[in-house]
C-alpha positions in Angstrom: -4.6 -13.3 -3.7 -3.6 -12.7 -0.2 -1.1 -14.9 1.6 -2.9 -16.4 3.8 -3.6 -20.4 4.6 -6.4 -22.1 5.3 -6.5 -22.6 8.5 -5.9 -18.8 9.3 -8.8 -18.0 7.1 -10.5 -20.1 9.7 -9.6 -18.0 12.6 -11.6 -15.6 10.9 -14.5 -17.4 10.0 -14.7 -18.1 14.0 -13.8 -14.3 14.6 -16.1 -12.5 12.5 -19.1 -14.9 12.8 -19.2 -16.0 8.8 -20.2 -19.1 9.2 -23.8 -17.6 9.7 -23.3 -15.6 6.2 -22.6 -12.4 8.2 -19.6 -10.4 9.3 -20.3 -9.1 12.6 -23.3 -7.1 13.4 -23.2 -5.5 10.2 -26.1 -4.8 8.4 -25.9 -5.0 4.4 -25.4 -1.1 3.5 -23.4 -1.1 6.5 -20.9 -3.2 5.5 -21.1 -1.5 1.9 -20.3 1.8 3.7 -17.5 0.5 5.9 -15.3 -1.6 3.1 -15.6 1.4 0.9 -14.4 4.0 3.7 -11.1 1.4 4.7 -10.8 0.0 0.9 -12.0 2.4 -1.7 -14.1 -1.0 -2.5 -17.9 -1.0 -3.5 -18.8 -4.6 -2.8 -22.1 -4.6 -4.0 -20.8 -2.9 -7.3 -18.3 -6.1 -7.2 -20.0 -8.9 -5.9 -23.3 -9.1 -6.5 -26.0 -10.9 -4.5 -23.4 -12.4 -2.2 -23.6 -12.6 1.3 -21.5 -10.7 3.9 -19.4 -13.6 4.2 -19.0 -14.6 0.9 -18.1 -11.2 -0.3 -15.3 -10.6 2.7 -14.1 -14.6 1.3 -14.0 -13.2 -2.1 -11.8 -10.1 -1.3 -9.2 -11.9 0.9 -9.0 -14.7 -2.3 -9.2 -11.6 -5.0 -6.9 -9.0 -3.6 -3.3 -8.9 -2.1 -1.6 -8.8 1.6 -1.6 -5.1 2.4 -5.2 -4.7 0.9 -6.6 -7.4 2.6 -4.5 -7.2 6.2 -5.8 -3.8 6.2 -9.4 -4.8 6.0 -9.2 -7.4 8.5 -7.7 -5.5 11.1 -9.7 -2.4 10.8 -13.0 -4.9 11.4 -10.7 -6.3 14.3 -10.8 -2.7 15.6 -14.3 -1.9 14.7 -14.8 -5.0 17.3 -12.2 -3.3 19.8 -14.7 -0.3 19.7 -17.8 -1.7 19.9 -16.6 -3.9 22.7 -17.0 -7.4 21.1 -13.6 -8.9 22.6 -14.3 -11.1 25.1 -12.4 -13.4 27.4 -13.9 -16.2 25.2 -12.6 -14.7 22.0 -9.5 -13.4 22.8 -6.8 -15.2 22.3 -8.2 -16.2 18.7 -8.0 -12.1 18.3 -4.5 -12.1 19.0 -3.9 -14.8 16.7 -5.8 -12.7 14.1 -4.1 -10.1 14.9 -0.5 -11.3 14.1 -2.0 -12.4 10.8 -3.5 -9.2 10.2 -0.1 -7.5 10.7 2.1 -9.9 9.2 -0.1 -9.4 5.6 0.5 -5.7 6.1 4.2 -6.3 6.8 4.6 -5.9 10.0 5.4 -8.6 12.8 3.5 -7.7 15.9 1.5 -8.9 18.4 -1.6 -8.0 20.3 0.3 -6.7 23.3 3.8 -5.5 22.1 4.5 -4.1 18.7 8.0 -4.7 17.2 9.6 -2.6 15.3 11.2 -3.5 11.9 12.9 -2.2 8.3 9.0 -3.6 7.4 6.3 -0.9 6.2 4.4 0.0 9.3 0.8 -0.6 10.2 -1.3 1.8 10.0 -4.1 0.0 11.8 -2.3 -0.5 15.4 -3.8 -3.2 17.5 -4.1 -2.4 21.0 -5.1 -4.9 23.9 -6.9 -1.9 25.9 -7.5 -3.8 28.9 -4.4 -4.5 29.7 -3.0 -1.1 29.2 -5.8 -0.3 32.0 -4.2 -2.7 34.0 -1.1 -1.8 34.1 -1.8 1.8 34.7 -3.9 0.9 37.8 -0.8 -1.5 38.4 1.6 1.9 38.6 -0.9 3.8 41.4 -0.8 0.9 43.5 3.3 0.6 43.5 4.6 0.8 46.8 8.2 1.9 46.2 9.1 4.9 46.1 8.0 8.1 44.0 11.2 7.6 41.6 10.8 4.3 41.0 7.2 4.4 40.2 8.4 7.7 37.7 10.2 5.3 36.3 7.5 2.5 35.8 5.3 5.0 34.4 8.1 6.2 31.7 8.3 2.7 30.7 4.3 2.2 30.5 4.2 5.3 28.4 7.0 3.9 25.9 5.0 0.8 25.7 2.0 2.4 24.8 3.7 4.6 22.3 4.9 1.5 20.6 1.6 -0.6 20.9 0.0 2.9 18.9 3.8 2.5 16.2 4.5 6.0 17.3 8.5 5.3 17.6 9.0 6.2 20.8 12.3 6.7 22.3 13.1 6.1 25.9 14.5 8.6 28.4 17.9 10.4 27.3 19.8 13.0 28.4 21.5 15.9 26.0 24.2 18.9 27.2 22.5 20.4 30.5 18.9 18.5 30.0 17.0 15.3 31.1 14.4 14.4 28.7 12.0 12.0 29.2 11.5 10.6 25.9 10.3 11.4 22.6 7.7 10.0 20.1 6.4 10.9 16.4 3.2 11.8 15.7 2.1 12.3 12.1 5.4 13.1 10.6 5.8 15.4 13.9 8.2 14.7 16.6 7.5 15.4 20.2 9.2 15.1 23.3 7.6 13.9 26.0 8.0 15.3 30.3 5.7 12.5 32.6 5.2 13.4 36.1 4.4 11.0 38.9 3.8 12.9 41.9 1.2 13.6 44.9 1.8 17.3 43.9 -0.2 19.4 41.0 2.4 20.9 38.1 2.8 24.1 38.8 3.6 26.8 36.2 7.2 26.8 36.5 7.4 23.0 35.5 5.4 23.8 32.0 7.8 27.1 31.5 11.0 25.0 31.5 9.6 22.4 29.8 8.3 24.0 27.1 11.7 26.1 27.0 13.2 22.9 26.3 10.6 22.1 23.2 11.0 25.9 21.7 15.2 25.7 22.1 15.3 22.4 19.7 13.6 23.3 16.6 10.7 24.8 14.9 8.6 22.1 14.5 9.4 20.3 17.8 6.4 20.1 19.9 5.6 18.3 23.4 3.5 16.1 25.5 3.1 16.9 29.4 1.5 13.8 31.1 1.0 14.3 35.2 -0.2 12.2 38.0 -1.7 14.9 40.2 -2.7 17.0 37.1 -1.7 20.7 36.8 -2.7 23.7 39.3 -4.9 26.2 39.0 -2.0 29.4 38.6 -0.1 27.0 35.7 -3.6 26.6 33.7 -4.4 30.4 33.8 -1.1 32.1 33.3 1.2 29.5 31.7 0.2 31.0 27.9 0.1 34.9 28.9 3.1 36.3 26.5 4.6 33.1 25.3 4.4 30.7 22.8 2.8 27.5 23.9 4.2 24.2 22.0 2.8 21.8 24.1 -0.5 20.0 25.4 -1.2 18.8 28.5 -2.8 15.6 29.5 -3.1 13.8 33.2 -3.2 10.2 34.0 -6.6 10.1 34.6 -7.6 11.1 30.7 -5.4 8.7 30.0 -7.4 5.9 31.7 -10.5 7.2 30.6 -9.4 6.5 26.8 -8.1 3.1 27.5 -11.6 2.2 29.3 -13.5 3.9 26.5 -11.0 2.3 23.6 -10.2 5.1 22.1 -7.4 5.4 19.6 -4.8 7.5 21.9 -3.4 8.9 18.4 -6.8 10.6 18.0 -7.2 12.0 21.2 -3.7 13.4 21.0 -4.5 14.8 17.7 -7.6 16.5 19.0 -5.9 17.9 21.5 -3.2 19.5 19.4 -5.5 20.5 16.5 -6.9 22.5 20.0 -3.4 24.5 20.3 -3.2 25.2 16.7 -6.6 26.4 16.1 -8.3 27.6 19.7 -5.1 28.3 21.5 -6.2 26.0 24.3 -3.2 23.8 25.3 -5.2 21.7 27.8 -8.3 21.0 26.1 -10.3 18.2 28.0 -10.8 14.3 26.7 -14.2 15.2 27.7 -14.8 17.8 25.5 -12.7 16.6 22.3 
């Protein structure tokens, strides 16, 4: 039985809409489908002529805190995507949310994850409207270009952590500045963000991805710019050289928080793009 008091199963209840018998707007093979993807768990196989509710009760009474956090937070994203937070609901999602990923092992909250010796969730929560926010929050800064380099290397570490891909803030080694690192699948990558009125031109991607090829093998990086990239660095930066890095610009960036997409995904895409079409700046839009 999960750990997990009554008055948190209550949350819940409120969350998910039980009290009606359903979970969500799911429909009966729906929910079959969707448990068994996320649990390896035929309900219908298990729980016989129960309802939605009863059956979701059932589980979180029958089976233990990683199986059940797990569950609970994947329907917490399944909301997240198909835009059911709402200003009404959402501080009861946070709260469900620190439940979800306390079960799992992992104290975090909506907003901030926090990283301990605990096992780490595999189901991040992300609050994508405030990640929006703040990103609109950098382009209206009116210090100066440095400074708001700066606020935008700290947004990006944020993110990275709200997404538990261990990011590391900006460090310097012998004769380099980098501006942080993350891991992504087991993969490390090291990050250049650019916060400037001018397009990247080639030479910026040449030394950074110099400074990706000289660490390792399996070091790969992430360019992220303001202004994007120019037209001479997208058609010649590849010609005789070995690309290990993709490039994104702020703008994709916004377009995944406003869509709620899972930013791990989108990077994925756009690195399974390298790997297999050789494209090193393959579109959100087209992924």
């Amino acid at each position: 039985m999960a750990n997990i008091e009554y008055i948190e199963k209550d949350y819940f209840e409120e969350l998910f809409g039980m009290r009606t018998g359903y979970v969500l707007d799911f429909s009966n093979r729906g929910f079959q489908e969707f448990v068994f993807e996320k649990i390896h768990l035929d309900i219908y196989a298990k729980y016989q002529g129960l309802s939605k509710a009863k059956i979701l009760r059932r589980i979180i009474s029958d089976y233990d805190n990683v199986t059940v956090g797990k569950l609970l937070l994947e329907l917490m994203r399944y909301m997240q995507a198909k835009g059911m937070v709402t200003d009404e609901n959402k501080a009861n999602f946070q709260k469900c949310a620190e439940i979800g990923n306390r079960l799992i092992g992992k104290n975090v909250t909506v907003k901030r994850s926090a990283q301990t010796s605990s096992p780490k969730s595999t189901v991040p929560i992300v609050d994508y409207d405030s990640l929006l926010k703040e990103l609109k929050n950098i382009s209206s800064h009116s210090d100066t270009p440095q400074s708001r380099g700066f606020a935008f290397e700290k947004y990006l570490k944020k993110l990275f952590e709200d997404y538990n891909l261990e990011p590391r803030g900006s460090f310097k080694i012998v004769g380099e500045q980098i501006d942080g690192s993350f891991i992504l699948h087991n993969e490390v990558y090291l990050l250049e963000a650019k916060w400037t009125n001018k397009k990247i031109d080639k030479a910026d991607l040449v030394v950074f991805n110099e400074k990706v090829s000289s660490k390792s093998g399996f070091t790969r990086g992430l360019f992220i710019s303001f202004s994007g990239f120019s037209d001479e660095a997208l058609t010649t930066f590849a010609n005789g050289r070995n690309v290990r890095i993709v490039l994104m610009t702020v703008q994709e960036l916004a377009i995944a928080l406003s869509r709620k997409l899972d930013f791990t995904k989108v990077l994925s895409a756009k690195v399974r793009a390298l790997a297999e079409e050789g494209d090193f700046n393959k579109s959100i839009l087209s992924l």
